[in-house]
One Martini backbone bead per residue (centre of mass of N, CA, C, O) as a GRO file, in nm:
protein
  138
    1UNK     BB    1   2.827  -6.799  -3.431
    2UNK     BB    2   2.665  -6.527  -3.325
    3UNK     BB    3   2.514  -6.288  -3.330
    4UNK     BB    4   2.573  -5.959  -3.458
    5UNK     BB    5   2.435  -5.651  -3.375
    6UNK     BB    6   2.684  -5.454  -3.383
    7UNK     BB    7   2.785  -5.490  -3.669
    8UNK     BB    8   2.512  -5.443  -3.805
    9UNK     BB    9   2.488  -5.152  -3.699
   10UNK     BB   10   2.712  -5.030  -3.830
   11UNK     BB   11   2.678  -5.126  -4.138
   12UNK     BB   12   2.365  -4.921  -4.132
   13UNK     BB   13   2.476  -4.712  -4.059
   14UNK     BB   14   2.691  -4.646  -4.264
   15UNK     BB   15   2.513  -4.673  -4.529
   16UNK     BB   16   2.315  -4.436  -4.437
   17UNK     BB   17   2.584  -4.231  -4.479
   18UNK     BB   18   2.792  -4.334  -4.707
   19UNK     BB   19   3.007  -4.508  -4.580
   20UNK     BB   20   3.268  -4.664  -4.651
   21UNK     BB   21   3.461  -4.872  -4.481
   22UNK     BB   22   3.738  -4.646  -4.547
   23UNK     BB   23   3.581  -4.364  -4.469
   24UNK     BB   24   3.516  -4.473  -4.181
   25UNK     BB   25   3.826  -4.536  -4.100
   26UNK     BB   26   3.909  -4.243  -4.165
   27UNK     BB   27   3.730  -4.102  -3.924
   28UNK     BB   28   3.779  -4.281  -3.707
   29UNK     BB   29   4.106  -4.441  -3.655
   30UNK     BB   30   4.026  -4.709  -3.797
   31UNK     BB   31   4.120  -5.031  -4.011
   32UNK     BB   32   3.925  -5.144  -4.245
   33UNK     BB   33   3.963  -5.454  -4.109
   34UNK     BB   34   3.831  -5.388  -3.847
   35UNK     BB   35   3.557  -5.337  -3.961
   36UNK     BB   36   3.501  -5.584  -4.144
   37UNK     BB   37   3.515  -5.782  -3.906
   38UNK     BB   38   3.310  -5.692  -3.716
   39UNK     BB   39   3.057  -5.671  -3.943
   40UNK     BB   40   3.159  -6.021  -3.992
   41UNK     BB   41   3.163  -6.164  -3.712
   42UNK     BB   42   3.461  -6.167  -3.601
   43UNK     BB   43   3.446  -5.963  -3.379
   44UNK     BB   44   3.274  -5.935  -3.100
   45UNK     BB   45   3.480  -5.749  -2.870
   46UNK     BB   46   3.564  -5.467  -2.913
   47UNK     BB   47   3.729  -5.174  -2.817
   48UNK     BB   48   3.659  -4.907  -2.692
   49UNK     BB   49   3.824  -4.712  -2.876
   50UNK     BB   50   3.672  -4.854  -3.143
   51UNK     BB   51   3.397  -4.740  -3.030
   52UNK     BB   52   3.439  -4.472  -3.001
   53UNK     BB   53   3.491  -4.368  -3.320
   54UNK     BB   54   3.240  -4.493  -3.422
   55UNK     BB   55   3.056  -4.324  -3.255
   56UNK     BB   56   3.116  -4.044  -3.370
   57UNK     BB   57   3.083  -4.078  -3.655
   58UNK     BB   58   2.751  -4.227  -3.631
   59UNK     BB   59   2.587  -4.172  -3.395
   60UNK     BB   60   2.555  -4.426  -3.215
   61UNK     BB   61   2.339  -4.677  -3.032
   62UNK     BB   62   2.523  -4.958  -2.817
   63UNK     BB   63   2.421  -5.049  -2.539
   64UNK     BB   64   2.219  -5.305  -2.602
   65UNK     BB   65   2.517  -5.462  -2.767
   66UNK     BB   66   2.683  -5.452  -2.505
   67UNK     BB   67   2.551  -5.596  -2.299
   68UNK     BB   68   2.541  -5.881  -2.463
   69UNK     BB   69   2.875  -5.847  -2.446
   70UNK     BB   70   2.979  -5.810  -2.173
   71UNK     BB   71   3.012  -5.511  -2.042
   72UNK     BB   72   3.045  -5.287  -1.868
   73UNK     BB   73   2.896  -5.027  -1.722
   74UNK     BB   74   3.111  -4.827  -1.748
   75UNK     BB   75   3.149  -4.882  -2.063
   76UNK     BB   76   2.883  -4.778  -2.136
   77UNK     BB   77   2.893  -4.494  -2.027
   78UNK     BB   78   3.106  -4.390  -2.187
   79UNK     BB   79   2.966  -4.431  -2.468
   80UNK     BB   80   2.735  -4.261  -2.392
   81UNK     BB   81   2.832  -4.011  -2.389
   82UNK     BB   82   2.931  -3.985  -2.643
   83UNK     BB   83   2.683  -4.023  -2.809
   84UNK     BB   84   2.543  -3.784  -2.660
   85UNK     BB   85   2.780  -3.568  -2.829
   86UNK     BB   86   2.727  -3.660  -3.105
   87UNK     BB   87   2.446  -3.587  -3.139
   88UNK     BB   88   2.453  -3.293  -3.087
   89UNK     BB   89   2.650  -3.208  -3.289
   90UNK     BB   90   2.497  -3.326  -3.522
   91UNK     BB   91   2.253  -3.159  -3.505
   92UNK     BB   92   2.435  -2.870  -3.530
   93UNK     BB   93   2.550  -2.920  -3.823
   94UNK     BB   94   2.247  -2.925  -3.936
   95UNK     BB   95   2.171  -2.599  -3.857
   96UNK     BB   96   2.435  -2.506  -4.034
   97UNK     BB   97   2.340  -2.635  -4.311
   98UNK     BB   98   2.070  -2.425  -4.324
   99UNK     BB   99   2.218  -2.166  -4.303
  100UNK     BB  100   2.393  -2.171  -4.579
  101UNK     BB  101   2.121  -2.146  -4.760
  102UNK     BB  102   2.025  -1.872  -4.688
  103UNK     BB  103   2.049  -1.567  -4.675
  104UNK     BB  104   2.269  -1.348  -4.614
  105UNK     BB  105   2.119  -1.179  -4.395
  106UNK     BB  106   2.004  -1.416  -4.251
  107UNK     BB  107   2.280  -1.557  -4.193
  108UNK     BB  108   2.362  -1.352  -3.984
  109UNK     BB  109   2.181  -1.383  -3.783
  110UNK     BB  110   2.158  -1.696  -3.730
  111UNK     BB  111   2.425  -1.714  -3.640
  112UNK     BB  112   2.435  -1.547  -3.404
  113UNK     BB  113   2.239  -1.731  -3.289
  114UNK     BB  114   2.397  -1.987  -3.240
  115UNK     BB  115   2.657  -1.867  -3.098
  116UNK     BB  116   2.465  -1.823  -2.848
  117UNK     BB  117   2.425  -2.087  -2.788
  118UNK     BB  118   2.695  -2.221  -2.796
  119UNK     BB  119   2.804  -2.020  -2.529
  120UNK     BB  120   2.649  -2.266  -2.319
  121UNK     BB  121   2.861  -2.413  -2.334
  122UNK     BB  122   3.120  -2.655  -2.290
  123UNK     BB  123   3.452  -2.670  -2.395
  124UNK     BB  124   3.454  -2.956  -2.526
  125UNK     BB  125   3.210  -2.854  -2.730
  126UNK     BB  126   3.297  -2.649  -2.845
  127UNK     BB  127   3.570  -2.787  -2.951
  128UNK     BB  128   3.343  -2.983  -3.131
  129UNK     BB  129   3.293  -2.772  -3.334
  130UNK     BB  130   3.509  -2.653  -3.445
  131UNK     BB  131   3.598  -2.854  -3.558
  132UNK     BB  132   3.350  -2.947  -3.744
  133UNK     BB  133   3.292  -2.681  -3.888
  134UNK     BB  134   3.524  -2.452  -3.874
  135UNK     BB  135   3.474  -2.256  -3.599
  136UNK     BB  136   3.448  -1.966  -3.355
  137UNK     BB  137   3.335  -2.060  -3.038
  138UNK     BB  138   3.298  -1.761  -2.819
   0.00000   0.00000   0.00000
């Protein structure tokens, strides 16, 4: 079998962020048994949709790792986009918990400054900070 490029950077990623192929699997809401196979080089072509949960939750760039299993441009894009999307998020939700760490004075200065920023975003991102977060970003 071919070397797994992709199973294996998923696997790098997992373990970096500390998450059990469970923890992933329950994160992703793909089944820790497709995890497992993807990253033992059992699947080598998995679908968008499994790539697609699988990027927003470890927020990693598999593109050039799609290109080389022959997906399409348009399927690259697909998953750049959620990559982009993905990494912007994680950016956001460290810089709220290092609000949370500040004094209480300055944490809501700090917040007030944050939600200025986030009101610049589009109802999409919006969106998906409040799940992340689990804040109101009117």
């Amino acid at each position: 079998m071919e070397d797994n490029k992709l199973g294996r950077k998923i696997r790098t990623a997992r373990e970096e962020k500390g998450f059990s192929i469970r923890k992933l699997g329950e994160k992703a809401c793909v089944t820790s048994k497709n995890i497992w196979l993807l990253e033992n080089e059992k699947i080598q072509k998995p679908g968008i949709g499994t790539l697609k949960s699988i990027v927003e939750v470890l927020s990693i760039d598999i593109r050039e790792e799609m290109k080389e299993l022959g997906y399409t441009s348009e399927q690259i894009a697909r998953i750049s986009e959620i990559y982009e999307q993905s990494a912007k998020m994680s950016e956001m939700s460290e810089h709220f918990e290092v609000v949370t760490t500040v004094s209480s004075t300055r944490d809501k200065i700090i917040v007030q400054e944050f939600l200025k920023q986030i009101s610049t975003l589009s109802q999409k991102d919006k969106a998906m900070i409040e799940i992340i977060l689990g804040i109101k970003a009117d």
